[in-house]
KETI-690109 format. One record per residue: residue number from 1; residue in one letter; z, y, x of N, C-alpha, C, O in turn. Coordinates in Angstrom, 2 decimals. Layout:
BEGIN
pos code nc3 nc2 nc1 cac3 cac2 cac1 cc3 cc2 cc1 oc3 oc2 oc1
NUM A Z Y X Z Y X Z Y X Z Y X
...
# end
This chain:
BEGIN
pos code nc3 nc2 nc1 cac3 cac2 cac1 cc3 cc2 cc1 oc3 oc2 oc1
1 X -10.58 16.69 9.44 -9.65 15.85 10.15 -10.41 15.08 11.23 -11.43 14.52 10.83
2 X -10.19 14.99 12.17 -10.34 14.29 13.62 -10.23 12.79 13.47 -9.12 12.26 13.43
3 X -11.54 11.97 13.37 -10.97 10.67 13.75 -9.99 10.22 14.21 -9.31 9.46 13.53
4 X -9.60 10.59 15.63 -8.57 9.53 15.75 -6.95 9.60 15.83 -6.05 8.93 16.36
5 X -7.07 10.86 14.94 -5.99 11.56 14.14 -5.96 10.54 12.75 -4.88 10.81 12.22
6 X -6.42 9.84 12.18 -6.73 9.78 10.88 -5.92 8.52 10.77 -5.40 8.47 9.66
7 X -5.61 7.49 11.51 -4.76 6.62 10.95 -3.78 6.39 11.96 -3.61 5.63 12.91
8 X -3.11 7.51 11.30 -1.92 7.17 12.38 -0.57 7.44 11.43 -0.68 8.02 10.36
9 X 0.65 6.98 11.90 2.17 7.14 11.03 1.92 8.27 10.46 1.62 7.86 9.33
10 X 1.80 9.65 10.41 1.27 10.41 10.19 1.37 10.82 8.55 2.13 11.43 7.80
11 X -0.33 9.85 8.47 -0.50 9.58 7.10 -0.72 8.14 6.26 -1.41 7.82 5.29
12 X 0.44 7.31 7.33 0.48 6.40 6.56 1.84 5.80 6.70 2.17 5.36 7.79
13 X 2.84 5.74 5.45 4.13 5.53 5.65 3.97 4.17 4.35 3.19 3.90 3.43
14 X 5.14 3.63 4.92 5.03 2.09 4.71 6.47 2.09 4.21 7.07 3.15 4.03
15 X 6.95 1.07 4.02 8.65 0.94 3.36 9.52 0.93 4.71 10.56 1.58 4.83
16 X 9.06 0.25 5.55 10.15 0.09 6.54 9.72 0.98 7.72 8.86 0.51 8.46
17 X 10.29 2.45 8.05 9.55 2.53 9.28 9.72 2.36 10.92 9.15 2.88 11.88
18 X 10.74 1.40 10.78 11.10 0.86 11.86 9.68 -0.32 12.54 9.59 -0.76 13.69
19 X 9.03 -0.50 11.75 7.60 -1.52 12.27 6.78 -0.62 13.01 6.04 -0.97 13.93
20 X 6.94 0.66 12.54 5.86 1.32 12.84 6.05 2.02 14.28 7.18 2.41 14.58
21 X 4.81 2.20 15.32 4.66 2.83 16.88 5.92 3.86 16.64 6.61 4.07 15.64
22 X 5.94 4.52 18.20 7.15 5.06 18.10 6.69 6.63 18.39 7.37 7.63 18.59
23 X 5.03 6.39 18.35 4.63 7.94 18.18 3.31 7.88 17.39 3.17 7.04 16.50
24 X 2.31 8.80 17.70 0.99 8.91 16.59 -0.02 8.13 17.05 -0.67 8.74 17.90
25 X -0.49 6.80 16.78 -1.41 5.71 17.29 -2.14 5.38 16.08 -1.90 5.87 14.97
26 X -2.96 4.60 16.32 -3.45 3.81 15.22 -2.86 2.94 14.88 -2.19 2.72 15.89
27 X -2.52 2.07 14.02 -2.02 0.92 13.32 -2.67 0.01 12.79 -3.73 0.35 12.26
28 X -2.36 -1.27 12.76 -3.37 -2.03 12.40 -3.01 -2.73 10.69 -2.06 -2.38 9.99
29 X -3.68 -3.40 10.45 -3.41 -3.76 8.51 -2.19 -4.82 8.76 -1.45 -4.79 7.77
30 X -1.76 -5.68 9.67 -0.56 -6.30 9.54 0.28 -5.36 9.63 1.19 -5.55 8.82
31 X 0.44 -4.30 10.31 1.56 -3.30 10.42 1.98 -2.70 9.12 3.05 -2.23 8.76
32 X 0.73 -2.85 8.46 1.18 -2.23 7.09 1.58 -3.21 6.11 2.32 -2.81 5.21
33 X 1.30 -4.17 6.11 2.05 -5.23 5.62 3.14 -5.71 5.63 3.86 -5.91 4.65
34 X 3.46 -6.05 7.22 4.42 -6.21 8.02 5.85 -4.97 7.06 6.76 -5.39 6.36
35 X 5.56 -3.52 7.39 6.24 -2.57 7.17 6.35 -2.46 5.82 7.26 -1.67 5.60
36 X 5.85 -2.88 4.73 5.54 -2.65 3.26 6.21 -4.82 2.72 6.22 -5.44 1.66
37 X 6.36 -4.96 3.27 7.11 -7.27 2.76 8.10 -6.57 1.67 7.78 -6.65 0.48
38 X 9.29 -5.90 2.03 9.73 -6.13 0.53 9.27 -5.92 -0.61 9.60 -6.62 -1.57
39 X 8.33 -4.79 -0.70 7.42 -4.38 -2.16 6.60 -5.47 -2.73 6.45 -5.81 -3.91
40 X 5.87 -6.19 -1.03 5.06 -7.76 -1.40 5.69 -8.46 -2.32 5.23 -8.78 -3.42
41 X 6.98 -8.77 -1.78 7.46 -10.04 -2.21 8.13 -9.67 -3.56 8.22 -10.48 -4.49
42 X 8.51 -8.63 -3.60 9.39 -8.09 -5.26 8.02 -8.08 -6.14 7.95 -8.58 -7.26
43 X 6.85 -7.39 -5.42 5.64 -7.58 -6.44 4.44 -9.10 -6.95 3.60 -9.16 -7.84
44 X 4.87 -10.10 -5.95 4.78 -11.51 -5.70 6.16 -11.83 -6.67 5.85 -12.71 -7.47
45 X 7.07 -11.56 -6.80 8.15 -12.08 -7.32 7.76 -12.39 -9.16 7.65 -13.38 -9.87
46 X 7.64 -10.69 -9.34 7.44 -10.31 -10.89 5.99 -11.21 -11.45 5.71 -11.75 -12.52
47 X 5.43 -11.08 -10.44 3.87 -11.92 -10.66 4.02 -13.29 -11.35 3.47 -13.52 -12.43
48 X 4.88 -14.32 -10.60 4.60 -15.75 -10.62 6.06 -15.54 -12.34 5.98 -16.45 -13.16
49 X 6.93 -14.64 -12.57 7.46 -14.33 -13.00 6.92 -14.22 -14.02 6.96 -15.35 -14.52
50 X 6.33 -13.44 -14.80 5.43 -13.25 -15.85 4.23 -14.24 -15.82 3.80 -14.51 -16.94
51 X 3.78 -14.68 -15.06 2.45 -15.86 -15.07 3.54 -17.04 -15.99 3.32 -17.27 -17.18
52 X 4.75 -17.73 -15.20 5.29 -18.90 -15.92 6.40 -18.29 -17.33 6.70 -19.28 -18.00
53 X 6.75 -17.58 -17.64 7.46 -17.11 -18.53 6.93 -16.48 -19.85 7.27 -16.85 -20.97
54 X 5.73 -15.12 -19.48 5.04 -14.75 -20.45 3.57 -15.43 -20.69 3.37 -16.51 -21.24
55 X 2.78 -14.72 -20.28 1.42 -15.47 -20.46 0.65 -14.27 -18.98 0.91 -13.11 -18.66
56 X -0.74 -15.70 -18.21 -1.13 -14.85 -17.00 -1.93 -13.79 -17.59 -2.57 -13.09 -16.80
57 X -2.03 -13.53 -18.80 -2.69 -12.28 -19.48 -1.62 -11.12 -18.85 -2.10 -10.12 -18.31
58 X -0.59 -11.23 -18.92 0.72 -10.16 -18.43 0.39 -10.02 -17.05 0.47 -8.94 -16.47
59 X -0.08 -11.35 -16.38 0.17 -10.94 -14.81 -1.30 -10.26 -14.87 -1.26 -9.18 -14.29
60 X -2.32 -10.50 -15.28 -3.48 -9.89 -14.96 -3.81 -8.20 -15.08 -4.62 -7.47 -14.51
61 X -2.70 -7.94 -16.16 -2.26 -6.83 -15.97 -1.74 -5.92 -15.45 -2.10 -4.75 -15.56
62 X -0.59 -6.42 -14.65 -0.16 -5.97 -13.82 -1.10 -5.89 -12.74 -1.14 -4.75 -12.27
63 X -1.87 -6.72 -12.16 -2.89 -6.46 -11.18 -3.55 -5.70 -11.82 -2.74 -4.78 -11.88
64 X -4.52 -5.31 -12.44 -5.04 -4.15 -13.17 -4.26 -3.03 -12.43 -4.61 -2.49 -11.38
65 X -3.15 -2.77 -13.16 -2.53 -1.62 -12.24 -2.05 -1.58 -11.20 -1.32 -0.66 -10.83
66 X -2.38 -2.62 -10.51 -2.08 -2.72 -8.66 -3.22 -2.39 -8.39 -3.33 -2.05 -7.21
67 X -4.47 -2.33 -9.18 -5.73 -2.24 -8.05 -6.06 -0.70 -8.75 -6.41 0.16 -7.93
68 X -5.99 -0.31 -10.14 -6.24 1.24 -10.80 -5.23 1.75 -9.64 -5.87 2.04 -8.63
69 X -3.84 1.93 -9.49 -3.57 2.63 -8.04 -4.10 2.74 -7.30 -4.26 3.85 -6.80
70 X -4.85 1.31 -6.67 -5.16 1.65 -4.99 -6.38 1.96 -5.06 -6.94 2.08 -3.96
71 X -7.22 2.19 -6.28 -8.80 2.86 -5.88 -8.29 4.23 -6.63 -9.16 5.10 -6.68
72 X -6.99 4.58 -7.23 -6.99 6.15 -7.60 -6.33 6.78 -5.93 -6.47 7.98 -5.67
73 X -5.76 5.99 -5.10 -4.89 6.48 -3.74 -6.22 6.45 -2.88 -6.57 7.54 -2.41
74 X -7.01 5.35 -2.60 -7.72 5.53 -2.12 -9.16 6.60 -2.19 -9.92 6.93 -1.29
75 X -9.15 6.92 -3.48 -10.20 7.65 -3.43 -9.67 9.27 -3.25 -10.41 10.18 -2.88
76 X -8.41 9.40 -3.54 -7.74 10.81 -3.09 -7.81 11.07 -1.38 -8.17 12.10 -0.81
77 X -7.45 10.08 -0.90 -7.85 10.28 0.41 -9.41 10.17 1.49 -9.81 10.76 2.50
78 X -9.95 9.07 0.58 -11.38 9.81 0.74 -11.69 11.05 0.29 -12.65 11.65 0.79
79 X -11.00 11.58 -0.64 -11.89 13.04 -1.25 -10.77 13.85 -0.03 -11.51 14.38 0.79
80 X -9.86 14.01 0.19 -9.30 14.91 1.68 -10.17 14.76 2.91 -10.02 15.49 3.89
81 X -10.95 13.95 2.86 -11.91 13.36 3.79 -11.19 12.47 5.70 -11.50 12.78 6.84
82 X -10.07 11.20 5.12 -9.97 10.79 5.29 -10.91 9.53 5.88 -12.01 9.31 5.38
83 X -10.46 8.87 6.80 -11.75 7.54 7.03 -11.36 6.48 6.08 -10.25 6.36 5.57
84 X -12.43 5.68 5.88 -12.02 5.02 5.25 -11.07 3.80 5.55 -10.44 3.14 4.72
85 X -11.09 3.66 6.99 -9.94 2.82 6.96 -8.89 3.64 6.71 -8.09 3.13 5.91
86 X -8.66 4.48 7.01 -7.20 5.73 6.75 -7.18 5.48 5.62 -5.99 5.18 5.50
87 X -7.70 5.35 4.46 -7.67 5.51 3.16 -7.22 4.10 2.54 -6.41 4.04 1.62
88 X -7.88 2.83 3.18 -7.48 1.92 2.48 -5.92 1.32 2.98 -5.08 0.69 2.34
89 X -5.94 1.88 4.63 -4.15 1.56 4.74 -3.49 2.71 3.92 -2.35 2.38 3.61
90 X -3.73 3.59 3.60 -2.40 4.79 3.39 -2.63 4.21 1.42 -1.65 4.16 0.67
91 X -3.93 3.90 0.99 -3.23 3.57 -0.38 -2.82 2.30 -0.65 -2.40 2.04 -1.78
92 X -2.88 1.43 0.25 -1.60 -0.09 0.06 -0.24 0.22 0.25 0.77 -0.01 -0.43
93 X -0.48 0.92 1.59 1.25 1.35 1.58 1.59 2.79 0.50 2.60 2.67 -0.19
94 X 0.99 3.78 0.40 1.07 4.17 -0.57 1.48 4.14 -2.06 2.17 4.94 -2.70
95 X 0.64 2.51 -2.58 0.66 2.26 -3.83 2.35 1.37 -3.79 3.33 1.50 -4.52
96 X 2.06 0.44 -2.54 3.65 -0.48 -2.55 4.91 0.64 -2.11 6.07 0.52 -2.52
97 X 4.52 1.54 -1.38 5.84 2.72 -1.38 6.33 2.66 -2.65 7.14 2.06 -3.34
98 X 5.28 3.77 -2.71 5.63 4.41 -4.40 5.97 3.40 -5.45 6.47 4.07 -6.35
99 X 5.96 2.13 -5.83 5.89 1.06 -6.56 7.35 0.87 -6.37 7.89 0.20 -7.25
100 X 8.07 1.28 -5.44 9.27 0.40 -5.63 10.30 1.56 -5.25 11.18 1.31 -4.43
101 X 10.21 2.86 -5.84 10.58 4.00 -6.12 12.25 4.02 -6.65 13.18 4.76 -6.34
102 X 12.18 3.16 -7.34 13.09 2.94 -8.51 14.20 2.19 -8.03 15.28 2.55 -8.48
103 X 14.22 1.02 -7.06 15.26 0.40 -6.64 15.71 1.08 -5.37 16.70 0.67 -4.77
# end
């Protein structure tokens, strides 16, 4: 893969893709943020959610498996031989895509 092929909409899709260029560019880490807020905030939601209700042993868990995703997404796209910035935007939005699958 071609550098500056590598982080572009392409291979990195986000929740909303109305944030995103309106052709194949680079993107920057607010864009993916920016494009990925509702997954934030539903996954910010459940967080402070389980921290005051259950115990932050629950929320620490759940981070556990917010970060086992994004070094199993990220390292799939390093092993395609992705850059590594390509890799660490496509498995945030990646991990928050896929994370909110269900609603």
């Amino acid at each position: 893969m071609r550098p500056e092929h590598c982080a572009t909409r392409n291979h990195i899709e986000v929740w909303h893709d109305r944030v995103l260029p309106s052709g194949p560019e680079r993107i920057g880490f607010w864009t993916v943020l920016r494009g990925s807020l509702l997954p934030v905030l539903v996954w910010t939601g459940v967080a402070c959610f389980t921290y005051f209700v259950y115990n932050p042993v629950v929320t620490m868990v759940l981070g556990g498996l917010f970060a086992l995703s994004f070094v199993a997404g990220f390292g799939l796209r390093r092993r395609a031989r992705h850059s590594v910035r390509c890799s660490a935007y496509g498995a945030l939005g990646g991990v928050l895509d896929k994370s909110m699958a269900g609603f």
